[in-house]
N, C-alpha and C positions, 0 to 999 in steps of 0.2 A: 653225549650230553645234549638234551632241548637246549633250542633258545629259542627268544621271544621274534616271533614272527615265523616260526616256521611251523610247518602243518602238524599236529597232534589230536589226538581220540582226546574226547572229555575224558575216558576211563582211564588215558596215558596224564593226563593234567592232573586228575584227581588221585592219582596213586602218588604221583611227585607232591602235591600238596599234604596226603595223610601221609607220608614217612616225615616227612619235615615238622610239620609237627607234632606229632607223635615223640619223635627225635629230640624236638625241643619243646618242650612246656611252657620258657619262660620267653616266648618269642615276640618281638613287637612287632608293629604293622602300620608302616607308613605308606602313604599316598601323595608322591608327588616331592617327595622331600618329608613333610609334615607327619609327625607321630598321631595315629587315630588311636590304637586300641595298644595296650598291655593283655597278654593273653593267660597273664597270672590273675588279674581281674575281670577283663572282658571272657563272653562265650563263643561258639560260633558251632554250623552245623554245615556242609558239605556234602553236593546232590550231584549225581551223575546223569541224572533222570530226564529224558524227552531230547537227548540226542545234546545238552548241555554241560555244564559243569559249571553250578552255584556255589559260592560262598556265602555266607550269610554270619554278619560278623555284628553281636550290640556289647551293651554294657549298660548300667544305668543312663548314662548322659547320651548316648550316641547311637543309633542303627545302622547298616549296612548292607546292603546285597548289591556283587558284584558277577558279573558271567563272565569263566575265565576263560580267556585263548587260547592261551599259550603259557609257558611257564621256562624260565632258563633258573639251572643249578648254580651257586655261586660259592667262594669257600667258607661263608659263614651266614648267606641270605637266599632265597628263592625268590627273583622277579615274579610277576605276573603279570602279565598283559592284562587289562579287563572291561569289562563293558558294561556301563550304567545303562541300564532300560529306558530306553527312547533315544540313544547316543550312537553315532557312526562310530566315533574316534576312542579310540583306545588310550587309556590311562596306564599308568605305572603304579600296581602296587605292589610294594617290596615286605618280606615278611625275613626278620633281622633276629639270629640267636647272639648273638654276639651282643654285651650288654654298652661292650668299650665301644661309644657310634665316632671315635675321631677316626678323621681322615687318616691315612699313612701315612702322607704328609707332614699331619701334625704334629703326631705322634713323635716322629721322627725328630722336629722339631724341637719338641719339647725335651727329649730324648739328650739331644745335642745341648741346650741350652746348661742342663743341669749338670754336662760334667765339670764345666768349670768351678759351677755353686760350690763342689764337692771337694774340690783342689782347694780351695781360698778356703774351706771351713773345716779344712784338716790341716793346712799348714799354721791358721792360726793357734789352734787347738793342740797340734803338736808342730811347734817353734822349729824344735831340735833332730827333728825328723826330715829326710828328702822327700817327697812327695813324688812317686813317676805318673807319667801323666794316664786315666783312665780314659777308658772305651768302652763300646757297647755294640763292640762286631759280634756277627750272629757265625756259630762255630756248631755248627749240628751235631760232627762226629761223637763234642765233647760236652754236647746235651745245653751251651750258652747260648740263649736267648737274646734279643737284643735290650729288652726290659730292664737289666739291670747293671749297672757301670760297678767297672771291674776296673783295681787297680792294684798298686802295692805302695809300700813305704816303708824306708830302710833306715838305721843310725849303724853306720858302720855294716857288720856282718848278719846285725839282727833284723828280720825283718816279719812283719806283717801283712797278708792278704785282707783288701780291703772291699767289701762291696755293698752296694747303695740301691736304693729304691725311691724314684719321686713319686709325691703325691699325687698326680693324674692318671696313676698306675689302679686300677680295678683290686677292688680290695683281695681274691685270690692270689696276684700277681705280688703284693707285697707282706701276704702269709707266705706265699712260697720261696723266701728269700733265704730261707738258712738251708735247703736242698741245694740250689744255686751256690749257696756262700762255700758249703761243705767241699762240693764239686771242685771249686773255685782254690780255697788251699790245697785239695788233694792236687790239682793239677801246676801251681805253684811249686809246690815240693820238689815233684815229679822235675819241675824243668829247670831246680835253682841250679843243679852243676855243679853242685860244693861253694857255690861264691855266699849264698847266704843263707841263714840260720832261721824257717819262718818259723817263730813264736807260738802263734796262732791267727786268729780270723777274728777282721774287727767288723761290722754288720752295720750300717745306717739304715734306718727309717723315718717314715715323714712322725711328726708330730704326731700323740696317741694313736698309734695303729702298733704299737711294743708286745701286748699284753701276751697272744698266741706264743710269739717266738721266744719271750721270756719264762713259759710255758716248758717249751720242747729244750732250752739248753741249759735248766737245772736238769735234765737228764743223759748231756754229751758227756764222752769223756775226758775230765780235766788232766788228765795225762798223755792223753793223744795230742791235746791241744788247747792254748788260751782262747776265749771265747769274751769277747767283747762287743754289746750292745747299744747305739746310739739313737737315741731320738734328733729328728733335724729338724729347727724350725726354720724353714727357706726365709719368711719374710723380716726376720732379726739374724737370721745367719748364724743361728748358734745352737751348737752340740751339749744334747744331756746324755750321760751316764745314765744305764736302766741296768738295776743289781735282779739278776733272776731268783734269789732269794727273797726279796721284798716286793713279793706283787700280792699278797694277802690270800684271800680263800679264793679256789675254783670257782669260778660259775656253772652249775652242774645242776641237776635235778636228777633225782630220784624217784621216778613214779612207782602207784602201786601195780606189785601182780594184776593181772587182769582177773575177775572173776567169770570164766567161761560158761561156770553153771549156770549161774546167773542170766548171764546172756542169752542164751539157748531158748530158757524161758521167756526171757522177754520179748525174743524178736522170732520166737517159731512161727507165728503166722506169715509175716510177711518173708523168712526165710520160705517159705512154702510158695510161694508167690512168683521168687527171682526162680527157684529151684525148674521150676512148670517152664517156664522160658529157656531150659539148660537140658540138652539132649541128656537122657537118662543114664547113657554111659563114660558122661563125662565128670558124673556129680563127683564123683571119688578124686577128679583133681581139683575142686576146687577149696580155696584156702581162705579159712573168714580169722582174720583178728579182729580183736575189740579195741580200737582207739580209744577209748573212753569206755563210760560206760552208759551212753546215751548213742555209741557210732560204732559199729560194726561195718569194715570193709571186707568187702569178696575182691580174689582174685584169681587169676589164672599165672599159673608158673613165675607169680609174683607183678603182674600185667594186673593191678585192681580196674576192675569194670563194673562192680556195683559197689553201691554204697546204703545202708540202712541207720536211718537217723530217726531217734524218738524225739518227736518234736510236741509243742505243745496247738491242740488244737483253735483255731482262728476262729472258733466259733464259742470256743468251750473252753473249760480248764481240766477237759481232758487229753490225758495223753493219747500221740496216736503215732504212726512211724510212718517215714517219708522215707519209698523206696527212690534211688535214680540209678539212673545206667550212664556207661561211657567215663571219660577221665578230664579230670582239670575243665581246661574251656569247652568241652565235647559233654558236657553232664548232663541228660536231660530227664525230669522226673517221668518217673511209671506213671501212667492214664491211660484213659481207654481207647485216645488216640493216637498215642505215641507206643502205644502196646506193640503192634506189628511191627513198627521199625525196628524198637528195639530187640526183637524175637531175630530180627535179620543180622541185627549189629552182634548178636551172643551166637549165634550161626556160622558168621564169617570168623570172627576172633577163634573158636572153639576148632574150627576145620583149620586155622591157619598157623595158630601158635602152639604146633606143636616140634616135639623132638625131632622130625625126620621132615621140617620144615623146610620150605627155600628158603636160601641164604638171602636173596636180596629184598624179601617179603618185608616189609617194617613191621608188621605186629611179630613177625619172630624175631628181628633183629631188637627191638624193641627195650632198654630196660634189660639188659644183660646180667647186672650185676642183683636185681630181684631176683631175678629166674635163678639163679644162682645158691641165692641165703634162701629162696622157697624149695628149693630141693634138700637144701642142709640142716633146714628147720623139722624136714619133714622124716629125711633118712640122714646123720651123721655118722655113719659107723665106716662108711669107705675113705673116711679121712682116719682113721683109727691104724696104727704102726703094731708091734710084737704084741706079746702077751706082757714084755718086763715094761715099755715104753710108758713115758712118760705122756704118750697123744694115745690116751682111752680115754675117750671120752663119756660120760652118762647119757644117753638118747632120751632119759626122762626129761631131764632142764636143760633145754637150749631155748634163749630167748633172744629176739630181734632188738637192738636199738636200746639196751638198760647200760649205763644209763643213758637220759635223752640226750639230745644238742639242740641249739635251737635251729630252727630251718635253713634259716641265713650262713649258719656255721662252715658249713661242710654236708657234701653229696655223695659219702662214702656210705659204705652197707657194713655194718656189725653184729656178728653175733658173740653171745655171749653162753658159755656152759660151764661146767665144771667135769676133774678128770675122776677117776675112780678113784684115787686118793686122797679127792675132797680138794685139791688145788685149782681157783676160779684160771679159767681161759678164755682168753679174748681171741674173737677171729675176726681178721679184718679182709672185707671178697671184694676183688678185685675181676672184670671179666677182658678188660681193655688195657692197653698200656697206660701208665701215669709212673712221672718220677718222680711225684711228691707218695708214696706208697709207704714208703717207712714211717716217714713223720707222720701223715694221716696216719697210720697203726699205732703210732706212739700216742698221740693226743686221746686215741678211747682209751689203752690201755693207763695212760696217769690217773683220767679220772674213774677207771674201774678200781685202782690201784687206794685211791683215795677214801671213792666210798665205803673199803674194804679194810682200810685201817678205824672207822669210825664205828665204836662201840655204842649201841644203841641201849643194852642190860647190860650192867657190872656183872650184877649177879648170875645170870647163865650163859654170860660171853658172847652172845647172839650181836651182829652186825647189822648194819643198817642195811644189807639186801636182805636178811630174815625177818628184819623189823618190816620191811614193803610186801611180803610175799611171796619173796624167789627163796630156792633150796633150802625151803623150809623144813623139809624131813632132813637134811644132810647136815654134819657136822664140817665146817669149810676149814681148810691150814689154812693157818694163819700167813704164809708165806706168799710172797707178792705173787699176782696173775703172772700166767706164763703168755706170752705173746703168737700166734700164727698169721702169717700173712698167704692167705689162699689164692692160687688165681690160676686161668691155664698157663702151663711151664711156658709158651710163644709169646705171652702177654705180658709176662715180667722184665720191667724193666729195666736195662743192664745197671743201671745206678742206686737200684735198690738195695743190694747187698753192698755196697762203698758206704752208702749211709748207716745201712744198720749194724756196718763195724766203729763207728763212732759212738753207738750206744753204749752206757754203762752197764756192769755186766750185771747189775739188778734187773735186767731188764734181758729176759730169758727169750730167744724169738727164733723161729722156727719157718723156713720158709713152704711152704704146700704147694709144688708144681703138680696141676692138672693136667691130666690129656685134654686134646682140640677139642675131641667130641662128647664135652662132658655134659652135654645136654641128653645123651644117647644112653650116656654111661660115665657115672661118677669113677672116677681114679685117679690114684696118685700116682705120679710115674717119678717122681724124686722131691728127698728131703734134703732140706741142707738146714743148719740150726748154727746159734751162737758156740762159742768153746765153752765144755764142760756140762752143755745141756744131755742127756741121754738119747737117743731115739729108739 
């Protein structure tokens, strides 16, 4: 690992700065303490050139350029020593993925303060109930975080698994509270001994942050267990009931098919343009969706590097297309003097991110789980089981991301297709470990499940995905989406099947163990499914 002060190549400084952000998109960047840039909004460009190593960091309000020394790894930030032009002394700039900026300390703090809250606004709430006292020890084996107070509550032999979440908890951290909660009974049970009888799992959250998890436990098993949901309002100390039946309609969109034909024509010239900048034996992997139908992105192995935008012209009210290259804060448009670098930037990416890539390269590590759905968008037949199986899938209609989410939602990868007997499947790819995998798979699969009960024509039966433009030649069963959760079989996490035996059994799921090297070569090396599913 660098640290800050010790001797490094600009080419060693600036390969630790592009993995890091590459790695992170949404990364800030403070100097000195002090927040300069968001890098969801700000840009920035990065030079190794004359024996240095530039940053170069603006945004509308602000500019930047700093030459870096040195750089040290840290578990959630990358220091940088740096030097302002005409300056001896070295500054501190810290570039921070992590969005929670509390100290540990505080955190901690905060942490501790709230289990009492918890004890006093359960024993009022239930009078007749013992209360034992919660904690928020951190127990790796058994996947418990310290994030979330964990306790129980007894009358007599019946008893209750109780767990909570405060509101200075990152909004990720208190969606993820019913994987935890689930965990949480299962490991109660496990250790009652015969002395006590749990019920089910009672769930606190802070005031309006319900909606998601009132979402995912209209579809737990009420026979495995009672499931009970509280809103807490810390500053009156008091508990609302949230009925997972009464939260009203999805929030969901629907977009239309994309029209490709379409597209093709309207952006061939300047597709001609990016193509000329793209070794000629690589054109065959590259991948263009239409975001729109004014925004056409290029990408490599799911790695988007261009982007094509019909904009309207600044001089004219005609239309013209604005090519750019690079990603997020790296985007910078095609000219004729940014032509050669970018020739360099599609050079390097195209030699680098490929199948038989080094592991520690960041454009191949890069966005796993793209590289992933852009191989299964492209070929899905080696996720395909027997000739009688219920996983054949149609390689005509597979489509990324229907329906949408919004951005803020969730950072899972979905595809969606249908099997050869017309029943819709949800795939949810996974390339790393996570033990929120089940429920992230259940949250597409509801509202694929949803859009898919909504009749668009009485009269010819058609659904509101044929009303948009997907599986429009197919006739779809009418019988709920079946569920797959894809990932390599090393990267599943052990808690994922604990969870998705909680599922009710409408909710058909299928798990898809990869091999390591499915970048090399697509294969399944084992199924495991719900009871009563086929394979």
């Amino acid at each position: 690992m660098s640290s800050v002060g010790s001797e490094q190549t600009p080419e060693q400084i600036g390969t630790a700065l592009e993995e890091f952000l590459v790695s992170h998109p949404r990364t800030l960047v403070y100097e000195d303490g002090a927040l300069l840039f968001d890098l969801q909004e700000a840009k920035y460009s990065l030079s190794t050139e004359h024996g240095r190593c530039t940053l170069h960091l603006w945004s509308e309000e602000k500019n930047l350029v700093r030459r870096v020394v040195s750089s040290r790894a840290r578990k959630s930030s990358l220091a940088l020593a740096t030097m302002r032009f005409g300056q001896t002394k070295p500054k501190l700039l810290e570039l921070v993925s992590d969005p929670d900026r509390r100290t540990p300390s505080t955190r901690e703090a905060t942490r501790t303060r709230f289990l009492p809250k918890v004890e006093r606004v359960l024993k009022a709430e239930f009078p007749h109930w013992a209360i034992d006292a919660f904690h928020t020890a951190m127990d790796l084996e058994k996947s418990f975080g310290p994030a979330y107070a964990r306790g129980t509550m007894h009358q007599g032999q019946q008893a209750w698994a109780v767990i909570a979440v405060n509101g200075d908890e990152t909004p990720a951290t208190i969606d993820g509270i019913l994987t935890l909660g689930i965990l949480w009974l299962q490991h109660c049970r496990e250790n009652a001994g015969g002395r006590r009888l749990y019920q089910g799992l009672r769930i606190i959250v802070p005031r309006g942050t319900s909606t998601l998890t009132l979402q995912r436990l209209q579809w737990l098993r009420t026979d495995a267990a009672q499931w009970q949901l509280y809103e807490f309002d810390e500053p009156n100390n008091t508990l609302t009931e949230r009925d997972p039946y009464d939260i009203g309609n999805l929030i969901t969109r629907l977009p239309n098919a994309p029209d490709t034909a379409a597209a093709s024509d309207r952006f061939a010239e300047a597709l001609a343009k990016v193509f000329a900048l793209i070794p000629l034996a690589f054109h065959k992997d590259v991948d263009q969706q239409l975001r729109s139908s004014t925004h056409l992105a290029l990408s490599l192995h799911g790695l988007e590097f261009a982007r094509l935008r019909l904009t309207i012209s600044a001089n004219s009210f005609n239309r013209e297309v604005e090519i750019s290259f690079g990603a997020g804060p790296n985007e910078t448009p095609l000219a004729l003097v940014t032509e050669e670098h970018l020739r360099h930037l599609v050079e390097r990416l195209f030699a680098r991110r490929i199948a038989s890539g080094a592991q520690k390269d960041p454009l191949y590590r890069s966005q796993p789980e793209r590289w992933l759905e852009s191989s299964l968008r492209r070929n899905i037949a080696p996720l395909t089981a027997g000739a009688n199986s219920l996983t054949q899938f149609n390689a005509d209609h597979v489509y990324a991301q229907v329906p949408a989410f919004a951005a803020s939602d969730r950072g899972m990868i979905d595809l969606l297709t249908v099997t050869h007997a017309g029943r819709l499947a949800v795939l949810e790819l996974k390339a790393n470990e996570d033990m929120h995998f089940a429920l992230q798979a259940l949250d597409y699969w509801i509202r694929v499940r949803w859009h898919h009960t909504q009749t668009s024509d009485p009269a010819t039966g058609l659904g509101a995905f044929q009303a948009h433009g997907f599986f429009t030649t197919l006739r779809l069963s009418a019988e709920p989406p079946l569920l797959y959760l894809v990932a390599p079989s090393l990267r599943i996490h052990p808690v994922t099947e604990v969870v998705l035996r909680y599922l009710k059994p409408e909710v058909e799921w299928t798990i898809l163990g990869l091999s390591e090297h499915w970048r090399r070569e697509m294969k399944v090396i084992f199924r495991k499914r719900s009871r009563g599913q086929k394979i």
